[in-house]
C-alpha positions as CSV (number, residue, x, y, z in Angstrom):
1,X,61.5,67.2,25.3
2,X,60.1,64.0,25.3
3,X,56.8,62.8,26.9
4,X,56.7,61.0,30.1
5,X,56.2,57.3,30.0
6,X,53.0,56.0,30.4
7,X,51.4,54.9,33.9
8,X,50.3,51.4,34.8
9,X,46.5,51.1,34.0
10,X,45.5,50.2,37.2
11,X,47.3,52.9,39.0
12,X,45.7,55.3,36.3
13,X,42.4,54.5,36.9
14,X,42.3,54.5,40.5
15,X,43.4,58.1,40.3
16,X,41.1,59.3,37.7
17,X,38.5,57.4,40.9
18,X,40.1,59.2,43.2
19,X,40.1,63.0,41.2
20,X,36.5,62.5,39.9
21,X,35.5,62.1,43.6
22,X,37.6,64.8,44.6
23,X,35.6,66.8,41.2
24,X,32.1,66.0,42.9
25,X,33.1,67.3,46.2
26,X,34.3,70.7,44.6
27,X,30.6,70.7,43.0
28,X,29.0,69.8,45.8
29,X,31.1,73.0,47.9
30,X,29.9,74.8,44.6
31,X,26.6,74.4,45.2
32,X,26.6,75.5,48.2
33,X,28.5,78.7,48.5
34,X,26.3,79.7,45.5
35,X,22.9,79.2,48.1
36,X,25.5,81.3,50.1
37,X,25.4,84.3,48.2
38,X,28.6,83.6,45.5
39,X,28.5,83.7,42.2
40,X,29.7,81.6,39.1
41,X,32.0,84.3,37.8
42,X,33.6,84.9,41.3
43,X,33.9,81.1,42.0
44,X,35.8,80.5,39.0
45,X,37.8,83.4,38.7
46,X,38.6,82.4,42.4
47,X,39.7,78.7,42.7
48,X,41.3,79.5,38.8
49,X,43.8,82.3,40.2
50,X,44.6,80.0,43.4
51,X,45.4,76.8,41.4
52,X,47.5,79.1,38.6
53,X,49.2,80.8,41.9
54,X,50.0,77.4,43.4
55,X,51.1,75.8,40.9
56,X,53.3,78.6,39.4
57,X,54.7,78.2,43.3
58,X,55.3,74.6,42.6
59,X,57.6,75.4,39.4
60,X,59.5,77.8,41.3
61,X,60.4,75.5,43.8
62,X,61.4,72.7,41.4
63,X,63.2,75.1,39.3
64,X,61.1,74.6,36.1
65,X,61.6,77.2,33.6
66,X,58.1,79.2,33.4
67,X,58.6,79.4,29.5
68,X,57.2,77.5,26.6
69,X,57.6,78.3,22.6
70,X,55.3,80.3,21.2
71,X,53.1,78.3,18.7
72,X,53.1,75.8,21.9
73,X,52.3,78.8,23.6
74,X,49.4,79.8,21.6
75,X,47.6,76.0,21.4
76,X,47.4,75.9,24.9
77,X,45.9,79.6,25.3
78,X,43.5,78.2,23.1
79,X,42.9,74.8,25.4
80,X,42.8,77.6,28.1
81,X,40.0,79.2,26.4
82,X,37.7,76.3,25.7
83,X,38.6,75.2,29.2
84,X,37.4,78.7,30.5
85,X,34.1,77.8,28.5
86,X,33.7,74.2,30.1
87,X,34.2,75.9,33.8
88,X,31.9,78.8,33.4
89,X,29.1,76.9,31.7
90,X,29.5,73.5,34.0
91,X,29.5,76.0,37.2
92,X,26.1,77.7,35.5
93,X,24.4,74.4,35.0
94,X,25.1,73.3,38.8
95,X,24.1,76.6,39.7
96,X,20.8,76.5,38.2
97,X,19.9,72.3,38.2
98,X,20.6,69.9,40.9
99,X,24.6,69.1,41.0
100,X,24.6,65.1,39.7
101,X,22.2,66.4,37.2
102,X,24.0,68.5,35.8
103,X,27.3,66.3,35.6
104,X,25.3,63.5,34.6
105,X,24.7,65.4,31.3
106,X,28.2,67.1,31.3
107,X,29.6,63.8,31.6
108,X,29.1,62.7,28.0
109,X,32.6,65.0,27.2
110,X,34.0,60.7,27.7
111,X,31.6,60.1,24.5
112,X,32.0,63.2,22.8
113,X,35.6,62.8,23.3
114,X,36.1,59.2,21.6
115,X,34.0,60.8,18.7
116,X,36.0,63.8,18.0
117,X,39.6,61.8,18.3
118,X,38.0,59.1,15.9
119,X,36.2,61.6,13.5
120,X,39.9,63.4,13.5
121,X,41.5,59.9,12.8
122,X,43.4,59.9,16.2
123,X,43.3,57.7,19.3
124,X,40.4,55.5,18.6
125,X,38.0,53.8,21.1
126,X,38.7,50.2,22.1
127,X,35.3,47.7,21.5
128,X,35.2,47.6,25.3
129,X,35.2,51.5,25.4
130,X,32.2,51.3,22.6
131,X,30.5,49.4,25.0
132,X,31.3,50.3,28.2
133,X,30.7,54.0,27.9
134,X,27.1,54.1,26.6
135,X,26.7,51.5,29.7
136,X,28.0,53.8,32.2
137,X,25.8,56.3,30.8
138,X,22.6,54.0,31.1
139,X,23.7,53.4,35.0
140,X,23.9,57.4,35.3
141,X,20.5,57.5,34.2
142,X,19.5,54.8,36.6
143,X,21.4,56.2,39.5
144,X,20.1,59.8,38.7
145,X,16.4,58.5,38.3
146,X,15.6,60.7,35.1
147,X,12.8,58.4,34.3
148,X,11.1,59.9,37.7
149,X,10.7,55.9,39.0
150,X,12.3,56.9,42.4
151,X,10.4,60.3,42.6
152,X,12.0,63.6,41.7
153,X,16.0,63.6,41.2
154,X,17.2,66.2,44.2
155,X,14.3,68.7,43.9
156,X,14.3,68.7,40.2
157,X,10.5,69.0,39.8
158,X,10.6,72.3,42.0
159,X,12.5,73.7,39.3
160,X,10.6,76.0,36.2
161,X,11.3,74.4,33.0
162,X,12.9,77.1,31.5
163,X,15.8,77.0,33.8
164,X,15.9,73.3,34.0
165,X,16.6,73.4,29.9
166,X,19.4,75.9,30.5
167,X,21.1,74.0,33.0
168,X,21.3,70.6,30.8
169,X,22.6,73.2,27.7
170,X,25.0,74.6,29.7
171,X,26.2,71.1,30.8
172,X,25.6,70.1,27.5
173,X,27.8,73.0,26.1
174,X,30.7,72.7,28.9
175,X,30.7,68.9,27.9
176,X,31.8,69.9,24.4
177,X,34.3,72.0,25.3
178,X,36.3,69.9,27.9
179,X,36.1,67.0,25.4
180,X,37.6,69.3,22.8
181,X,40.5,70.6,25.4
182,X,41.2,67.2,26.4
183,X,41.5,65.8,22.9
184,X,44.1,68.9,21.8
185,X,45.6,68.5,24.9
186,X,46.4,64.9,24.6
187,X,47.2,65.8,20.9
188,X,49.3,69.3,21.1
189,X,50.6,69.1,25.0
190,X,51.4,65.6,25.7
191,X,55.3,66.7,26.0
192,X,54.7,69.6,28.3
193,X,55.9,69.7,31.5
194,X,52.1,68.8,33.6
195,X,52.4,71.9,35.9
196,X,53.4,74.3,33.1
197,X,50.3,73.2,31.3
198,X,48.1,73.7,33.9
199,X,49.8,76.9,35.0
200,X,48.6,78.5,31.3
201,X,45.4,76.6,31.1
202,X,44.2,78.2,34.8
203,X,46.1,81.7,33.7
204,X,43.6,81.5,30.7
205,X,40.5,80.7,32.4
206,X,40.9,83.1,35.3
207,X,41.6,85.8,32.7
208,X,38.1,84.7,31.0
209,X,36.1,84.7,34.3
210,X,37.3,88.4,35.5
211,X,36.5,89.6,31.9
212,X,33.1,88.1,32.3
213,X,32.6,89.2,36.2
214,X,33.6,92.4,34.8
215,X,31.8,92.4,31.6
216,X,28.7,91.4,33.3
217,X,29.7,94.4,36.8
218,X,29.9,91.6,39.5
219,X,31.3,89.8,41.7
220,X,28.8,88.2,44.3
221,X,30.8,86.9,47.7
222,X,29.4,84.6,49.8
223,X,26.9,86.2,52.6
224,X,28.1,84.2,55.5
225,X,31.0,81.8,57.3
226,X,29.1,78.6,55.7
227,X,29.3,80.1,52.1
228,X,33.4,81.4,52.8
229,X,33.9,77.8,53.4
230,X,32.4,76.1,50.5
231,X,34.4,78.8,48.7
232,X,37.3,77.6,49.9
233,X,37.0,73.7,49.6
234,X,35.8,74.2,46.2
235,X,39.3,76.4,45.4
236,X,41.4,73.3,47.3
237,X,39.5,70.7,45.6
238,X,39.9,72.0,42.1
239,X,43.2,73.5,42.3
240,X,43.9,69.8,43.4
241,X,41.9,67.6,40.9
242,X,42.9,69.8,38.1
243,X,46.3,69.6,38.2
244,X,46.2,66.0,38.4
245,X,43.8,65.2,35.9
246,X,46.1,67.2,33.2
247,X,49.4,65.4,34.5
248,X,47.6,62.2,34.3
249,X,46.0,62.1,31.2
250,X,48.6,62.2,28.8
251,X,50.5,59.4,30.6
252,X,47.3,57.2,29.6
253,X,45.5,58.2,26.8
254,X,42.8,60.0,27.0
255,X,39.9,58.5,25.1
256,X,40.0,54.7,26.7
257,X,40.3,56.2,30.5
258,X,38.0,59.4,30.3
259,X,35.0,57.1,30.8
260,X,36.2,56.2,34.2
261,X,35.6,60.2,35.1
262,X,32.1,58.8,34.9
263,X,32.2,58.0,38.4
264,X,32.1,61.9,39.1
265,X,28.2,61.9,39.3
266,X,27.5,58.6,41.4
267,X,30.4,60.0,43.8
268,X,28.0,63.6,43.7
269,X,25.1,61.8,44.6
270,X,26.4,59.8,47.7
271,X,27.7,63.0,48.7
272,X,24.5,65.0,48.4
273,X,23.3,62.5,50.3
274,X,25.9,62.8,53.1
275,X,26.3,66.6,53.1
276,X,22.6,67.9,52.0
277,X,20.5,64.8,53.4
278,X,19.1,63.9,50.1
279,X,17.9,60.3,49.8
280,X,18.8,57.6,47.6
281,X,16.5,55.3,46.4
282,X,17.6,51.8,45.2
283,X,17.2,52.3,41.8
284,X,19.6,54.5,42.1
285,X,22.2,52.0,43.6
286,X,21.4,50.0,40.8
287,X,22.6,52.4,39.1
288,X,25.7,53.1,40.6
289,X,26.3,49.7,40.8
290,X,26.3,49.6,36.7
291,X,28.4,52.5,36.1
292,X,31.2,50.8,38.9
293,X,30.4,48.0,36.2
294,X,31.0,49.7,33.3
295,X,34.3,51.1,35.1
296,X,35.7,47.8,35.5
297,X,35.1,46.9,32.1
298,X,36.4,49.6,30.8
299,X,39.9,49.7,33.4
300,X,40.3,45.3,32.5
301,X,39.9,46.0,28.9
302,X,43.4,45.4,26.8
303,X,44.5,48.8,24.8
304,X,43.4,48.9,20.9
């Protein structure tokens, strides 16, 4: 089997755009059918059974053989497993801090990621990527006001410290695992079939979440219609943006393109302000205005 040819940067960037926005909306839906009454375990043991469902649906109608070898079989139970980690600890941090706070710090996987693949002597990091990343990051911090200029970043000073430090070492943590998935999937995967990949990957996780719903005796539902349908958007969403993002990736090159993802957090924040009426304060354009900056750079940037 050979692995499918690469994509056109342009048109790969403008997806990963489109999918991080598509990510912040399913946090944003998070958020709220957790103030709803749901919990993390049942959210991702939810949305992961639905996208493994759908897309196992998806192979049966194109006639795809559900069947891989077993040592491939077995690397991407173990990408399945780190991307269990990433969803459960990401979900906790959004839980407990506000959401683009919490994907502001999870969103250093991009720099994580171009450390481990160069530390491993793979797929290293264009200059442009060098710069552009840390850039992007600088504009998060701008956007997300973590300096306090703008006043408190979406409630954040209501919040006891002790739960604000989990929050940013659970994003911290998820960060490390998804860059760790996506660098052995790029590396292990890359001439698997996109759907079959995700199939296992979302077999694995939703596996991990009911052993931890059941581990930890329960599964919290949401209390009311509002809560059912965050629920639900947040299942769409990421059944969605997940099986995209690991079709996609592959096709580009993971460690030069994950950066772009970056846009996750600024996309959260407009959309916090939109659906929970949370004001942005012009530093925090400025902000966003640097990472869309630092995207461009990155997405104009020649391959090295």
């Amino acid at each position: 089997m050979t692995t499918a040819a690469p994509l056109p940067r342009w048109i790969g960037v403008s997806l990963l755009l489109l999918i991080a926005v598509g990510f912040a909306s399913n946090h944003v839906a998070a958020r709220i059918a957790f103030d709803h009454g749901a919990n993390v375990a049942t959210a991702v043991a939810v949305r992961s059974c639905a996208t493994a469902l759908f897309v196992l649906a998806l192979l049966r109608q194109a006639g795809v053989t559900v069947r891989m070898p077993a040592p491939t079989l077995r690397r991407a139970m173990l990408i399945g497993l780190l991307v269990a980690i990433q969803s459960l600890c990401l979900y906790s941090a959004v839980a407990r801090i506000p959401v683009a706070l919490a994907l502001l710090v999870f969103n250093t996987f991009a720099l994580m990621l171009g450390l481990i693949s160069w530390a491993a002597g793979a797929e290293r990091p264009s200059r442009r990527a060098f710069v552009a990343m840390p850039l992007a990051l600088l504009g998060l911090a701008l956007a997300l006001d973590v300096a306090g200029v703008a006043g408190p970043v979406a409630g954040a000073a209501a919040i006891a410290p002790a739960t604000m430090g989990a929050g940013i070492a659970f994003a911290f943590s998820g960060a490390a695992a998804f860059a760790t998935a996506l660098f052995l999937t790029t590396r292990w995967l890359g001439a698997i079939d996109g759907r079959l990949r995700t199939l296992v990957l979302m077999s694995v996780v939703a596996a991990v979440a009911l052993a931890s719903g059941a581990i930890g005796g329960r599964f919290d539902w949401p209390r009311d219609g509002t809560g059912w349908l965050a629920l639900a958007t947040l299942v769409v969403l990421y059944g969605a943006g997940t099986t995209a993002l690991f079709v996609l990736l592959p096709r580009m090159g993971a460690v030069n393109n994950a950066a772009v993802m970056n846009f996750e957090p600024i996309a959260a924040l407009l959309l916090a302000w939109i659906v929970l009426d949370q004001r942005v304060a012009p530093i925090q354009i400025v902000g966003a205005l640097v990472v869309i900056g630092a995207i461009v750079m990155l997405s104009t940037g020649r391959r090295s």
